[in-house]
C-alpha positions in Angstrom: -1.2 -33.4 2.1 -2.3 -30.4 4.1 -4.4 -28.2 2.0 -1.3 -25.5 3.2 0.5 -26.5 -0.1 -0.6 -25.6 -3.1 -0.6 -25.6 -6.8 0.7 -22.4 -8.7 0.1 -22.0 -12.4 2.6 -21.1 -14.5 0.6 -17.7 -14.7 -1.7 -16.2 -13.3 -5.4 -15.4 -14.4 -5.3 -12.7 -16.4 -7.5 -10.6 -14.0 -5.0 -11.3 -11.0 -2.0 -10.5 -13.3 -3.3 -7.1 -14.4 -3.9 -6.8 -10.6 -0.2 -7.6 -9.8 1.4 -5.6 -13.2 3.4 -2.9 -10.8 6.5 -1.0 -12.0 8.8 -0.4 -8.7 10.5 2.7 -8.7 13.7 3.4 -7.4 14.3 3.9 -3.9 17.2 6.1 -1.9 19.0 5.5 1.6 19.1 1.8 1.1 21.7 -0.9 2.7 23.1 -3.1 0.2 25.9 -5.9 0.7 27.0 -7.9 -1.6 27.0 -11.9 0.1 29.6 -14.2 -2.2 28.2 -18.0 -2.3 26.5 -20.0 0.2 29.6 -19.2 2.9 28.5 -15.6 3.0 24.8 -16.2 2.0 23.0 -19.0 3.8 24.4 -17.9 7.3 23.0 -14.5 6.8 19.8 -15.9 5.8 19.1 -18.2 8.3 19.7 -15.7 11.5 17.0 -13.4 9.6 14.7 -16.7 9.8 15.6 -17.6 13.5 15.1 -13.6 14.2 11.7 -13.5 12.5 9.0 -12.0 14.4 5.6 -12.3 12.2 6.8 -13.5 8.5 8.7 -15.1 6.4 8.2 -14.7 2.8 10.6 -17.4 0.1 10.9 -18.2 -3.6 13.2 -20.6 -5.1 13.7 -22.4 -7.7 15.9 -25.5 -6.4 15.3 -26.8 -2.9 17.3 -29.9 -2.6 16.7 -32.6 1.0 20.1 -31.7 1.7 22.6 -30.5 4.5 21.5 -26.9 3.7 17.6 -27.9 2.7 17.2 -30.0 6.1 18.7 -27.0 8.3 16.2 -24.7 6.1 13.6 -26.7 6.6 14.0 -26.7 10.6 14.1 -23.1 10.5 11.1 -22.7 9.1 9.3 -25.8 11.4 10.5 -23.5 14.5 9.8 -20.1 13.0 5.9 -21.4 12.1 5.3 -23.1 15.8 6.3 -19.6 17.5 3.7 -17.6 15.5 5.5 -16.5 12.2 3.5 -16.3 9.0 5.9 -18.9 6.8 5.1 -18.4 2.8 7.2 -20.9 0.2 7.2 -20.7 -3.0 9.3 -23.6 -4.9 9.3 -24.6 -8.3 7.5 -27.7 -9.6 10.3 -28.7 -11.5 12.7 -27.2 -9.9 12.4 -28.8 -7.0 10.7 -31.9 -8.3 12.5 -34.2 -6.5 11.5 -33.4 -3.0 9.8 -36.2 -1.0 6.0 -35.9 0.2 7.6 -35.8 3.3 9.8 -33.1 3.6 6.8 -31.3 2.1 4.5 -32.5 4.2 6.6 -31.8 7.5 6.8 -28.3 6.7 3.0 -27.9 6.1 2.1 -30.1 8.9 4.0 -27.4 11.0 1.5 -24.3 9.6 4.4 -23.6 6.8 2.2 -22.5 3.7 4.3 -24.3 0.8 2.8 -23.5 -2.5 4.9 -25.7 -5.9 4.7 -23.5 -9.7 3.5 -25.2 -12.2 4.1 -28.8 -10.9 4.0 -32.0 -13.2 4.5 -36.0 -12.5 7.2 -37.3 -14.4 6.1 -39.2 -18.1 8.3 -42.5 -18.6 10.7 -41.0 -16.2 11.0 -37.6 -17.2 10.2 -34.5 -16.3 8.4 -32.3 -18.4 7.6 -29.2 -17.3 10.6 -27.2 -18.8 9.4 -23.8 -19.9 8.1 -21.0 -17.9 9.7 -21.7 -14.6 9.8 -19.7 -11.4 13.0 -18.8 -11.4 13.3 -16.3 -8.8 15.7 -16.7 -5.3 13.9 -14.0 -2.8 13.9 -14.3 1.2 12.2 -11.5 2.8 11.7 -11.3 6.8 9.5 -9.2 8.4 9.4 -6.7 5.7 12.4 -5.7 6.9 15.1 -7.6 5.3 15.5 -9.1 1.7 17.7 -11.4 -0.1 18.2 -11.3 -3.7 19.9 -12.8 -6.3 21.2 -16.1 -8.0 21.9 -18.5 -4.8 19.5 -21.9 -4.4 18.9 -23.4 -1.2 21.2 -26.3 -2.2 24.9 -27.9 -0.8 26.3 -27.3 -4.2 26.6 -23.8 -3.7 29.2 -24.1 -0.4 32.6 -24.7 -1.2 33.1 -28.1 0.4 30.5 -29.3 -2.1 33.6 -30.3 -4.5 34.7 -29.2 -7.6 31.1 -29.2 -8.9 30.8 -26.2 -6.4 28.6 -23.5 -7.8 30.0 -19.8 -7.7 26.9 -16.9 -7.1 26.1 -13.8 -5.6 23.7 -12.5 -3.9 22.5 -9.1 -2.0 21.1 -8.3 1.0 19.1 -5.3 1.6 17.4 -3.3 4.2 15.8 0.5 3.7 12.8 1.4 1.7 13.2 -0.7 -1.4 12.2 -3.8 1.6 9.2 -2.7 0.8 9.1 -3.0 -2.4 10.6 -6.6 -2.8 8.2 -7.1 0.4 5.0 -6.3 -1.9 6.0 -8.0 -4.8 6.9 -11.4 -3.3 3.3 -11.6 -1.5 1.4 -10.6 -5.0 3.4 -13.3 -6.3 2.4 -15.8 -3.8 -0.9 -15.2 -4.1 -1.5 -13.7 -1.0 -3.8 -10.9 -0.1 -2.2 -7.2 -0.7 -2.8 -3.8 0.8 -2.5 -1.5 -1.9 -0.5 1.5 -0.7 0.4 4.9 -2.2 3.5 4.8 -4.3 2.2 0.8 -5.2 -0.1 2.3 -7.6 0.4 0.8 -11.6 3.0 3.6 -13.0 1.4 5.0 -16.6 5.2 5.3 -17.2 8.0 2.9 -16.0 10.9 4.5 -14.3 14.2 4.5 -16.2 17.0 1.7 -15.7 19.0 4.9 -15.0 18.1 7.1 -11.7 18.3 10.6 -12.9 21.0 11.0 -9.8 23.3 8.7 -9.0 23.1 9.1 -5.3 24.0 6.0 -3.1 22.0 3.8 -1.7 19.4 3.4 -4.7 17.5 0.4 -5.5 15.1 -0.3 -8.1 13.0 -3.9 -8.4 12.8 -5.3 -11.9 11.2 -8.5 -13.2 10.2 -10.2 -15.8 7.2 -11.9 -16.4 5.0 -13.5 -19.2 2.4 -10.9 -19.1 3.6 -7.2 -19.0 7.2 -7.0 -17.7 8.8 -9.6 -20.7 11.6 -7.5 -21.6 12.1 -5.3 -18.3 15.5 -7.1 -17.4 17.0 -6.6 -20.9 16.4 -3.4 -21.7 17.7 -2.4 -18.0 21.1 -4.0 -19.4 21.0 -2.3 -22.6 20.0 0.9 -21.2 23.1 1.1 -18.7 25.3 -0.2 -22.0 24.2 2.5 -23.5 25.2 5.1 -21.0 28.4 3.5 -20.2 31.6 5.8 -20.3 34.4 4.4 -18.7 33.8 -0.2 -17.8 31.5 -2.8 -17.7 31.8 -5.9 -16.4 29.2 -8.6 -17.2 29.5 -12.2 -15.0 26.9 -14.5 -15.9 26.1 -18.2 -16.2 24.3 -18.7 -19.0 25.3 -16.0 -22.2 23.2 -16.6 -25.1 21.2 -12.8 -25.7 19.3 -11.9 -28.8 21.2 -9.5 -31.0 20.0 -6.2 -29.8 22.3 -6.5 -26.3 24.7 -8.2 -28.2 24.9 -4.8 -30.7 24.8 -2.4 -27.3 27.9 -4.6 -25.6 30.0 -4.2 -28.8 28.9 -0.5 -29.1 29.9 0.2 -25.9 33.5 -2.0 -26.5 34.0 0.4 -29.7 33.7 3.8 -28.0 36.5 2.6 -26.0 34.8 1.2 -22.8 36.5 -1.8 -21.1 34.1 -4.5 -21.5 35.0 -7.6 -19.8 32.7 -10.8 -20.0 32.8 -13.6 -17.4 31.9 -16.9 -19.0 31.2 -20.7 -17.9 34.7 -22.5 -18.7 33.4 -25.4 -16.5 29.6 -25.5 -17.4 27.3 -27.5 -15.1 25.6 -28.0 -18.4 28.0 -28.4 -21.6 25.5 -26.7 -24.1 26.0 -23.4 -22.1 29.7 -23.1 -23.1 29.3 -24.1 -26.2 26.1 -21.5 -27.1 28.3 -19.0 -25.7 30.7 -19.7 -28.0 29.2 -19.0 -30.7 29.1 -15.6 -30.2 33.1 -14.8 -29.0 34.6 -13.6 -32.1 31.6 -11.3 -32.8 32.3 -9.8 -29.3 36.5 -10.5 -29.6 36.8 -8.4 -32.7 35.6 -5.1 -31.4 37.8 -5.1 -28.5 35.7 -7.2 -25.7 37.7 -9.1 -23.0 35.9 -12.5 -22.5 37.2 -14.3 -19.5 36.3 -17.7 -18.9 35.9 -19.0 -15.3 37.7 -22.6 -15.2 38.0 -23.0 -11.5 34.1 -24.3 -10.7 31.2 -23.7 -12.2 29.8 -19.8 -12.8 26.4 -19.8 -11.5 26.0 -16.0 -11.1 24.0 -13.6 -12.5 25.8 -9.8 -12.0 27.0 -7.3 -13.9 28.3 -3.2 -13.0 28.3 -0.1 -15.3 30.7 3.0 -14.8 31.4 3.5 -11.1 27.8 3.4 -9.7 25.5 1.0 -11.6 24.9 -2.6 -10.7 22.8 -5.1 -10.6 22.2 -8.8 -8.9 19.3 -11.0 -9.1 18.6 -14.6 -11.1 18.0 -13.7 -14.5 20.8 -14.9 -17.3 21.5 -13.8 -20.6 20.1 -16.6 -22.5 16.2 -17.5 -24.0 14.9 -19.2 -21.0 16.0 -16.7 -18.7 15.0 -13.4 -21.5 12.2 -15.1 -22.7 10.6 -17.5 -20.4 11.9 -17.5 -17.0 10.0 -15.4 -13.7 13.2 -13.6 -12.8 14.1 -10.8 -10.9 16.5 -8.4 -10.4 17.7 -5.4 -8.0 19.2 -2.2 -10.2 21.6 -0.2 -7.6 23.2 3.2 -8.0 26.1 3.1 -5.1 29.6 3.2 -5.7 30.9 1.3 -2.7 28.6 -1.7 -3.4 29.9 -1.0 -7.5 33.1 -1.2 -5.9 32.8 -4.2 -4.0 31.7 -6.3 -7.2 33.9 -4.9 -9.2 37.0 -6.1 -6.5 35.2 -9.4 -6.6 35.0 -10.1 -9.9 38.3 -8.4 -10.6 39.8 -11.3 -8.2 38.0 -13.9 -9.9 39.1 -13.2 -13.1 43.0 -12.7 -12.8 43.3 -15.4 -10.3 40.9 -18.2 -11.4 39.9 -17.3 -15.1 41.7 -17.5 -18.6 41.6 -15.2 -21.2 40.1 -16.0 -24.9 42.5 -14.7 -27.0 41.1 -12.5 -29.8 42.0 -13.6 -33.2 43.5 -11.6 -36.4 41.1 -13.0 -39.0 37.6 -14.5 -37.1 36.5 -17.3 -38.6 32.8 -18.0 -39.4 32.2 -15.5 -37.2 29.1 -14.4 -39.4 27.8 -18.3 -39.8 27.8 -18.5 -35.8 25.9 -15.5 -35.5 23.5 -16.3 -37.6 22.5 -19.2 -36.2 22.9 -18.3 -32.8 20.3 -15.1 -34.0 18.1 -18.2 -35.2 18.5 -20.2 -32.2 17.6 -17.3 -29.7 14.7 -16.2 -31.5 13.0 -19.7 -32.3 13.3 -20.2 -28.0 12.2 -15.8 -27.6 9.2 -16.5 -29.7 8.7 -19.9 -27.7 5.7 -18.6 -25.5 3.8 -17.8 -28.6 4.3 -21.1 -30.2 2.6 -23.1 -27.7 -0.1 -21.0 -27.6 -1.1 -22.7 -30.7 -1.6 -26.0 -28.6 -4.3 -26.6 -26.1 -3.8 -26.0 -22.5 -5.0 -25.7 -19.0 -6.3 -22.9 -17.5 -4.3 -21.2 -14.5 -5.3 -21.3 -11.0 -4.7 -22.0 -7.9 -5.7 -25.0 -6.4 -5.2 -28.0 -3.2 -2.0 -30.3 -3.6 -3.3 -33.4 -2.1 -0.6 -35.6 -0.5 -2.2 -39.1 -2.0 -1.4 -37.6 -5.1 2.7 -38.1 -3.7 2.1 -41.1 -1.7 
């Protein structure tokens, strides 16, 4: 293949890392709308693409050779021949299943595709499980950025069928571009200009902006390196603070007992707390992890919801009036412990508003209640495991650093290798 794709590690040298360690800040007099599943998404995305004058800058973690993956991949072929700098970032297993082909159509046209971490299949199976790039970013002329949980994949449009995936993500365009704009070319690899304000932070800014403002935007990630437990404690820091609701929709729920604590804190000092669950899982094990944990939650007052019309493939949750936040990250090990993710923080109460009328519709019209019981039962058993279960999967990095393994880098992805 064209030496324009490219292997990515799962992470990077630790010089290059320490390099790319940056704490974003958060940013005022930004533009965020909230974009509902691929209707509202892929349209949005693809007229940045076509409107792109000098780059286009994507990760994702599925790209399927689809209806939506062929007219992505067009996009792209036409943005790269009229001059635009065209960066993608897929993941190797992820997006395993593409053909040398479609790859090699897009680097053949000047696209510069670079796969994470990516593996050949042993007896059939894939392999390379852990660690994935899980991130969904789009940004266009450092001007525009998409954010949040949607794949470039048919399954997330409604006429998909009832296997339909239902995600969110943002758009945004003011200063926090640039931020999203610097982070997704130090996580491509490419070469960045370091710029006042970019500078490594001796202390990280607060999940909470000191004024609530509208319009604010913070970029948070989590990483293998310094930034493991950024996402969390952004959740359990707005838990903490919260006075009046929160509403947490999200895929895959399985935290570690310290979010857990905060979520059933914040249900006993009389905050509505409403979950969103799976109650048709693209992957049974989801639901039934989740589970596990409903009458710790149920007992203390929590209102758990489960989502029975498709499946939940969303990522979101609000705070209060004011605090949100969108991005690819779940609540479960891979995605807590694992997983590249990101995330946008925002502190504006008309996007807060707008998920909160969202997922209000979703669940009273499409959800069913779990009904709390008088006596729990084995309440205690299921958290125990499930505080087993998390922590054997948090401390997962650790334990196969006990086994031999390659060293990071990037490197050529020859097509003869796919042939």
């Amino acid at each position: 293949m064209n030496s324009a794709v490219e292997h990515i590690a799962t992470d990077q040298p630790p010089d290059e890392a320490k390099a790319r360690d940056l704490d974003y800040g958060w940013q005022s007099g930004n533009q965020i709308e909230l974009l509902e599943n691929g209707e509202a998404y892929f349209p949005r995305v693809f007229d940045a693409m076509r409107a792109a004058q000098r780059e286009i800058l994507l990760e994702t973690f599925i790209l399927f050779e689809d209806k939506v993956g062929h007219e992505l991949q067009g996009i792209l072929i036409e943005a790269a021949q009229r001059g635009v700098k065209v960066v993608v970032s897929l993941d190797g297993f992820g997006c395993g299943e593409l053909s040398a082909a479609f790859l090699k159509t897009l680097a053949d046209a000047g696209v510069m595709v670079q796969m994470f971490d990516p593996a050949s299949k042993t007896l059939g199976i894939r392999t390379n499980w852990f660690r994935r790039l899980h991130r969904k970013i789009v940004v266009v002329d450092a001007e525009v950025a998409f954010i949040g949980g949607i794949n470039f994949s048919a399954d997330h449009l409604g006429d998909f069928g009832p296997e339909a995936k239902q995600d969110y993500s943002v758009q945004v365009t003011g200063p926090a571009v640039a931020d999203l704009h610097h982070f997704a070319l130090a996580q491509s690899g490419r070469q960045v200009r370091t710029r006042r304000g970019w500078r490594r932070r001796q202390q990280r800014p607060s999940p909470w902006a000191t004024d609530s403002g509208e319009g604010l935007v913070r970029l948070i990630y989590r990483d293998n390196l310094q930034h493991r437990d950024d996402i969390e404690e952004a959740y359990i820091h707005a838990l903490s603070k919260a006075k009046k609701r929160a509403v947490i929709a999200n895929a895959y729920f399985f935290p570690g007992y310290r979010l857990l604590r905060e979520i059933r804190n914040a249900a006993r000092r009389g905050v509505q707390v409403q979950l969103i669950m799976q109650g048709q899982p693209d992957v049974l094990l989801a639901k039934l992890a989740a589970r596990m944990l409903y009458d710790y939650l149920l007992k203390d007052g929590v209102v758990i919801h489960e989502y029975c019309q498709r499946p939940l493939h969303g990522k979101v949750a609000l705070v209060d009036d004011d605090w949100s936040t969108v991005g690819s990250s779940n609540l479960d090990p891979l995605s807590l412990a694992l997983n590249l993710e990101a995330n946008v923080l925002i502190r504006d109460r008309a996007f807060n508003q707008q998920l909160y009328d969202s997922l209000a519709t979703l669940s009273k019209n499409h959800c069913q209640v779990i009904p709390a019981k008088d006596k729990p039962r084995l309440w205690l058993w299921r958290l125990t495991v499930g505080f087993l279960v998390f922590h054997v999967m948090r401390h997962f990095p650790a334990l196969t650093g006990w086994l031999p393994a390659h060293k990071p880098r990037l490197k050529p992805f020859e097509s003869q290798a796919h042939d």
